[in-house]
C-alpha positions in Angstrom: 6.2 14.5 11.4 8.5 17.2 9.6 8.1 14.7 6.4 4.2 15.4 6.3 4.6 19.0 7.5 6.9 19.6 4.7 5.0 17.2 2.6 1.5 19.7 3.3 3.1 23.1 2.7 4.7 21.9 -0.5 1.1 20.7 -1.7 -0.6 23.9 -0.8 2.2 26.0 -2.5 1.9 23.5 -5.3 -2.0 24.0 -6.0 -2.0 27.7 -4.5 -4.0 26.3 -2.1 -5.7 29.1 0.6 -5.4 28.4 4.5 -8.9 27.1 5.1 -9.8 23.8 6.0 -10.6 21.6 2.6 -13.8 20.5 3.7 -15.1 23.7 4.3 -13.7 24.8 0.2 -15.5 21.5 -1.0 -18.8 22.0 0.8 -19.2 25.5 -0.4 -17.5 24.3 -3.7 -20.6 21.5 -3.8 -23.4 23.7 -2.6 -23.0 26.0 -5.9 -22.5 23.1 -8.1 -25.0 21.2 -10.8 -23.4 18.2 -10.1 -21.6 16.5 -7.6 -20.2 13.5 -8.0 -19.2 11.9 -4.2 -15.8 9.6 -3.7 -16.2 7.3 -1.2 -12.8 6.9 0.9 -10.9 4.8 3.5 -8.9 8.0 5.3 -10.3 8.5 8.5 -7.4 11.4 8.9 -4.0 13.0 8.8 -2.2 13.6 5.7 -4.0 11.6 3.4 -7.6 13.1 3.9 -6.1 16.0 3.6 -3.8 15.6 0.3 -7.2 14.0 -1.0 -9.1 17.0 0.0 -7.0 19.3 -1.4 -7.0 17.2 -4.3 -10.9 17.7 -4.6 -10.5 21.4 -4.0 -7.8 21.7 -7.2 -10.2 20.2 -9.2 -13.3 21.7 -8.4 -11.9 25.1 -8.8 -11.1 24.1 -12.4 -14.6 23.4 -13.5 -16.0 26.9 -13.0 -18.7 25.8 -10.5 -20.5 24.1 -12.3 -19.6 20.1 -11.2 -17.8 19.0 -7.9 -16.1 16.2 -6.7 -16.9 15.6 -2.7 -15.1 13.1 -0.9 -16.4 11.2 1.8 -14.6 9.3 4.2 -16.6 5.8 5.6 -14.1 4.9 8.2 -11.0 2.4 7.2 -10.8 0.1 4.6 -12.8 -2.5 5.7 -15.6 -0.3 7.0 -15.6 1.1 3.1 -16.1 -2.1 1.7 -18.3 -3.0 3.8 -20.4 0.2 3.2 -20.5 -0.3 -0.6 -21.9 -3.4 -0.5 -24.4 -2.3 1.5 -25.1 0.1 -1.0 -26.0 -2.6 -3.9 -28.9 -3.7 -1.7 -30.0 -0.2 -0.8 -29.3 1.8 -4.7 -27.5 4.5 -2.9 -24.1 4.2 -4.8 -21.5 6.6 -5.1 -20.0 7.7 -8.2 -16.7 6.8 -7.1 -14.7 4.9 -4.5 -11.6 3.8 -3.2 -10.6 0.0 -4.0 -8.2 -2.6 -3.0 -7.6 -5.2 -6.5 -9.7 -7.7 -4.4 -12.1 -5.1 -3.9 -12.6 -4.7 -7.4 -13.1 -8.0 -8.2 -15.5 -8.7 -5.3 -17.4 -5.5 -7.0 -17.2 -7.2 -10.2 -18.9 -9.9 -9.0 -22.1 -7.8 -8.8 -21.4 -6.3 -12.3 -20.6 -3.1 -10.5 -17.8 -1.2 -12.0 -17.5 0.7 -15.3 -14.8 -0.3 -17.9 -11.9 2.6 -17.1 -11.4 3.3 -20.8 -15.2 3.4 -21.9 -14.6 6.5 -19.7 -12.0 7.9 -21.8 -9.3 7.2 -19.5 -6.0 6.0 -20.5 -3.3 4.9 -18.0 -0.6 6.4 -19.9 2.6 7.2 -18.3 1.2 5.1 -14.9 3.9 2.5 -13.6 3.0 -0.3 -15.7 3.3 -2.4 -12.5 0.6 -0.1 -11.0 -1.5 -0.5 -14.4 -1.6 -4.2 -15.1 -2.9 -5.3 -11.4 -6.3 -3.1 -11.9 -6.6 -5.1 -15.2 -9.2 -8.3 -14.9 -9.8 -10.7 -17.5 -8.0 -8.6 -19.7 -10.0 -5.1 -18.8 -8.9 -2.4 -17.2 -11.3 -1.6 -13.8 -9.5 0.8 -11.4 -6.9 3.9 -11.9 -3.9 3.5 -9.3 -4.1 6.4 -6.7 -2.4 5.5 -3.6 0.1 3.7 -3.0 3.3 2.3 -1.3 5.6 -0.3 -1.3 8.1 -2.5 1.3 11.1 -0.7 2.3 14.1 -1.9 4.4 14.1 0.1 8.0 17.8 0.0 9.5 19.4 2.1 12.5 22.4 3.4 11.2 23.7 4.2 14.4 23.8 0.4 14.9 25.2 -0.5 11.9 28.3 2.3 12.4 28.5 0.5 15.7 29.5 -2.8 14.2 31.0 -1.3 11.0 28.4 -3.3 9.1 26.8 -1.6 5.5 23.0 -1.8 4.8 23.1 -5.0 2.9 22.4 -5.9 -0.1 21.2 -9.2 -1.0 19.5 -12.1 1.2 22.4 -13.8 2.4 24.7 -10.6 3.5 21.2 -9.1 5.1 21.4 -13.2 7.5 25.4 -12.7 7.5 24.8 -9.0 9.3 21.6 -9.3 11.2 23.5 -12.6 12.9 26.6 -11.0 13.3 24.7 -7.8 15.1 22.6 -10.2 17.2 25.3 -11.7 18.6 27.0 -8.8 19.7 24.0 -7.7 21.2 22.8 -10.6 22.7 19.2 -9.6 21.0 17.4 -10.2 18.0 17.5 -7.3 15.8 15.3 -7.7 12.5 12.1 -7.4 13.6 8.7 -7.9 11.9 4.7 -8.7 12.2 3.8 -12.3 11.2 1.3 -11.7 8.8 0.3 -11.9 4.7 2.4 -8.8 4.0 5.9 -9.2 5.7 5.6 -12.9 4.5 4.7 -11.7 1.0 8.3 -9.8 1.2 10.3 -12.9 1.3 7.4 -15.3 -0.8 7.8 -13.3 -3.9 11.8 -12.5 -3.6 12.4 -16.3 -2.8 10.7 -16.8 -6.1 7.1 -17.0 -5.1 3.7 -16.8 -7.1 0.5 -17.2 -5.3 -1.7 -17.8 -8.2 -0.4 -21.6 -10.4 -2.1 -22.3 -13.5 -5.1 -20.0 -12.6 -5.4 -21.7 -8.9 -4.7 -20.4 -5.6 -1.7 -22.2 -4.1 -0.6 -21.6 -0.2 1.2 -24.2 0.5 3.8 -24.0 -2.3 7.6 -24.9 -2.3 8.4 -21.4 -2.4 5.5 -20.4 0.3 6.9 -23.4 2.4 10.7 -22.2 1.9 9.7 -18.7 2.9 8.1 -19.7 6.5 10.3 -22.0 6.9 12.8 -19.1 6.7 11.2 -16.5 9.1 10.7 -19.6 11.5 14.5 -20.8 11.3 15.2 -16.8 11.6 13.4 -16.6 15.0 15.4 -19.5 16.8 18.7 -19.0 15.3 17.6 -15.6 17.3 18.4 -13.1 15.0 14.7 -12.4 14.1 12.2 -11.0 16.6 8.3 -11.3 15.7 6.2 -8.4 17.0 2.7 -9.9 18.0 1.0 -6.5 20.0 0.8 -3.0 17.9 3.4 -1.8 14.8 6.8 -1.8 14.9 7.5 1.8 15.7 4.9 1.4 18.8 7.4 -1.3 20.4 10.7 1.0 20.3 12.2 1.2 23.4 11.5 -3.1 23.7 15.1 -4.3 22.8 17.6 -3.2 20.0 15.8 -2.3 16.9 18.6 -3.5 14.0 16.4 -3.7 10.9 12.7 -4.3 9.5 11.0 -5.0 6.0 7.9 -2.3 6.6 6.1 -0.2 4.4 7.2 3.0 3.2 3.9 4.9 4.1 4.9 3.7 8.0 7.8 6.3 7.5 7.0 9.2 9.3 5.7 7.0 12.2 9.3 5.4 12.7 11.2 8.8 12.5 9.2 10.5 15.1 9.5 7.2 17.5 12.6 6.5 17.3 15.3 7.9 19.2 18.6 6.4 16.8 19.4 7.4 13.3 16.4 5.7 11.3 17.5 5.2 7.4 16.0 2.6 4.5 17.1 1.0 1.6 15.8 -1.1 -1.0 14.8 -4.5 -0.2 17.7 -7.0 0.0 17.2 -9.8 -3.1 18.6 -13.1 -4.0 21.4 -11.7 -5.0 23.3 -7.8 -4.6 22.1 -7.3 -8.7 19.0 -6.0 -8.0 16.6 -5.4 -4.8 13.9 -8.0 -4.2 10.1 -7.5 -4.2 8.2 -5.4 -1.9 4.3 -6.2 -2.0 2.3 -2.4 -3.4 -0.6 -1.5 -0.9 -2.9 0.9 -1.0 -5.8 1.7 -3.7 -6.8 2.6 -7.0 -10.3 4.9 -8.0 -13.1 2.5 -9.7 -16.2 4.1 -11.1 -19.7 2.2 -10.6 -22.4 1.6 -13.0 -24.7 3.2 -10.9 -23.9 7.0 -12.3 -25.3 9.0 -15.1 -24.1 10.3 -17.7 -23.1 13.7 -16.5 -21.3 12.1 -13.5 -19.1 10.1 -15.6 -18.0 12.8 -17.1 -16.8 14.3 -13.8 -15.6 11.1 -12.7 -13.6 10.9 -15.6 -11.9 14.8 -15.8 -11.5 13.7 -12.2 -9.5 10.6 -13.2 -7.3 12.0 -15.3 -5.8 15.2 -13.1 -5.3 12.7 -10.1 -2.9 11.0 -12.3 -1.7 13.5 -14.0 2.3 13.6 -13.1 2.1 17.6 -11.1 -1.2 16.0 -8.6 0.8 12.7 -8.4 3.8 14.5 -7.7 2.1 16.7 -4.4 -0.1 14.3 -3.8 2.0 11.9 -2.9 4.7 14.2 -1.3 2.2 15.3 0.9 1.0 12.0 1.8 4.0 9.9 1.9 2.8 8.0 -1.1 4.4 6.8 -4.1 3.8 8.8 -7.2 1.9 6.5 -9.6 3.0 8.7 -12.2 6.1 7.5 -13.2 6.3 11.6 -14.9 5.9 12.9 -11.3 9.9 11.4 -10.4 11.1 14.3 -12.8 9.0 17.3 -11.3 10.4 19.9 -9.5 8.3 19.3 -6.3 9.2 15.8 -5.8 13.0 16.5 -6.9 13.3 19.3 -3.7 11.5 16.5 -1.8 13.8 14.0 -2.4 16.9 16.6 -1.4 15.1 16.7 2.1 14.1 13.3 2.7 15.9 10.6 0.7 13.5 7.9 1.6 11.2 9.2 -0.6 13.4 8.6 -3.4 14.0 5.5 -2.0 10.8 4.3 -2.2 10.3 5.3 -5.9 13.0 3.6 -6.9 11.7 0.5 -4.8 8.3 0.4 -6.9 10.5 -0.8 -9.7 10.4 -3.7 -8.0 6.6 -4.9 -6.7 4.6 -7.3 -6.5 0.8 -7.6 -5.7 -1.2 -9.8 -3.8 -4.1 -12.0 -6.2 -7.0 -9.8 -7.5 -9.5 -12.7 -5.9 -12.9 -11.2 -4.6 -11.8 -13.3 -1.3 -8.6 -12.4 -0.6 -9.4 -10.0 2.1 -10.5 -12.8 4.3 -7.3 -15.2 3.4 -5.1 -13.2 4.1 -6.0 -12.4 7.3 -8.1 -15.3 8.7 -6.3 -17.9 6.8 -2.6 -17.2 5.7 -2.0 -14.6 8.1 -3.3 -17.1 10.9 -1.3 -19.5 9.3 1.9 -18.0 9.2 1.5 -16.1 13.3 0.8 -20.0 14.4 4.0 -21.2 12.2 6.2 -18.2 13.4 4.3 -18.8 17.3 5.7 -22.4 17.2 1.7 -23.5 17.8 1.7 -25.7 13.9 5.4 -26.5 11.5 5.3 -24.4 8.6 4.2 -27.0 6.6 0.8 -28.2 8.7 0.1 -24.2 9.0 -0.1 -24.1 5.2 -1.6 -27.6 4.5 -4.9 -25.8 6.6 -4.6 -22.8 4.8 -4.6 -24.2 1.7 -7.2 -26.1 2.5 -9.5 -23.2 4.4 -8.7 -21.6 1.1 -10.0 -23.9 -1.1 -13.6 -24.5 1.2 -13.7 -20.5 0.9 -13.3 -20.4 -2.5 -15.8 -23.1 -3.2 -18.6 -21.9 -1.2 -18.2 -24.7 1.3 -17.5 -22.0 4.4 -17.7 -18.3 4.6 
């Protein structure tokens, strides 16, 4: 909690921000205005809503009255997307919304989204990582906003117990998870079998989801990797977590290590009651880290708006991604700076001095991958890989049945054969 705290005081010092709820700036802020341009959103709450409020309030003050940016929360994620596409059928679009990659190519589907650049938006200084995954079929359809990446969670009280470093590469993170299991008679690495702790190991053992333009589940590397968090559970070092996160089941057994994402932070440091630290992600080797999968979204722009909305939407585009907004933005949220300008500014540098795991996760977007930018992919990865990989990790299919069905549940989704 003291990370947010911190993270909110620093954004309204940043943006001389006045002590008034956001919504209540933005309301009066739209009232006045000759056009307002509404932002569809997944935050139902918390830091977020608020660092995007405050974003909205920034801006608007900077256009003289005369145009306003209103964001409107439509639940989670899901509920958002579902929403939007509701809104094709009824013409009530928004300007602007919140988008996963799949997202934006489901959108695209319905010829939806505006062209980023026939905006007059460039992507410059953006972590090209960040910038190429909102490009389809070679255009660019979404601006990164926010996002964060797979860290490594360790208690450092446990490792000081068993004189034991944060490690480094694959095989030293078995070697010390092992070694700390046994002296605990417990599993200590402990994860969620889905899509996104699998995508952890898939991509650093090598893996690529998409071959030659296709969707491929049940690859070598996709087989190694389940085959690998399977072996990890009954050699009894790795514990999967099946009810609620990972910071909801403190108190179960001896928390050692987990491969979570760095927006989960503040909810581990106020649960647990041991010295919480990350890391980078252990890789193949101790040369570099390995791959965390980049969640969260990026802004897209519909069709649907005029002219004079564009031209908010885009002025709007540009200061969200600008390096100072990235910089308290994402300090205030727990989100990392898409700007890769925003490492260098002064509000993220006094962050960092506070809370290191915020540095920690910069330096892990170096290093990310991204799930495929398929219109589908939502309902893969959670009815059909992530089903695929709890029944593999559950001992209820072998690793390589679980991903034969996938695979082939995949392909009948793809083809229109099932929905």
């Amino acid at each position: 909690m003291k990370q947010w705290l911190l993270g909110m005081l620093v954004l309204a010092a940043g943006l001389g921000l006045a002590q008034q709820r956001p919504e209540d700036i933005i309301k009066a802020q739209c009232e006045k205005a000759e056009v307002v341009a509404e932002l569809w959103h997944g935050f139902r709450g918390g830091a977020p809503k608020d660092a995007l409020d405050n974003l909205a309030v920034e801006f608007n003050r900077t256009q003289g009255g005369k145009v306003c940016v209103r964001p409107v929360s439509q639940g989670n994620y899901r509920d958002l997307s579902t929403k939007i596409k509701a809104s094709f059928a009824s013409g009530k679009i928004p300007v602007m919304a919140q988008a996963f990659e799949n997202n934006m190519a489901l959108y695209l589907e319905s010829d939806a989204l505006l062209p980023i650049p026939s905006l007059g938006v460039d992507l410059k200084g953006v972590n090209p990582l960040f910038a190429n995954a909102v490009k389809i079929n070679g255009q660019i359809y979404g601006v990164p906003f926010n996002k964060s990446i797979q860290l490594l969670y360790v208690n450092r009280d446990l490792l000081k117990k068993y004189n034991a470093r944060v490690p480094l590469s694959i095989p030293e993170f078995v070697e010390t998870a092992k070694k700390i299991s046994e002296g605990e008679k417990q599993p200590v690495y402990w994860f969620v079998p889905d899509a996104s702790t699998y995508a952890y190991w898939f991509f650093t053992l090598g893996g690529n989801y998409l071959q030659n333009g296709k969707l491929v589940l049940n690859s070598a590397k996709g087989l190694e990797a389940l085959e690998f968090l399977v072996k990890a559970v009954k050699d009894g070092w790795a514990k999967p977590i099946t009810n609620g996160f990972i910071n909801e089941n403190f108190g179960s057994g001896v928390f050692g290590f987990s491969t979570d994402s760095s927006a989960g932070y503040s909810f581990y440091a106020r649960a647990a009651k041991f010295d919480v630290g990350v890391a980078t992600l252990p890789g193949r080797t101790d040369k570099q880290p390995g791959f965390g999968l980049v969640q969260g979204t990026n802004i897209v722009v519909f069709k649907g708006a005029d002219d004079k909305e564009k031209r908010v939407a885009a002025d709007f585009l540009r200061f969200i991604i600008s390096p100072k907004a990235q910089a308290v933005f994402g300090v205030a949220a727990n989100y990392v700076p898409v700007n890769q300008g925003s490492g260098v500014d002064p509000v993220v540098t006094r962050f960092v001095k506070e809370n290191p795991a915020f540095g920690v996760a910069i330096s892990q977007a170096r290093f990310a991958r991204f799930e495929p930018a398929l219109s589908q992919w939502e309902q893969i990865r959670f009815d059909i890989l992530g089903q695929a990989i709890k029944e593999a990790v559950l001992g209820q299919a072998t690793p390589k049945a679980a991903l034969d069905k996938a695979q082939k549940a995949a392909e009948d989704l793809l083809a229109g054969r099932t929905r």
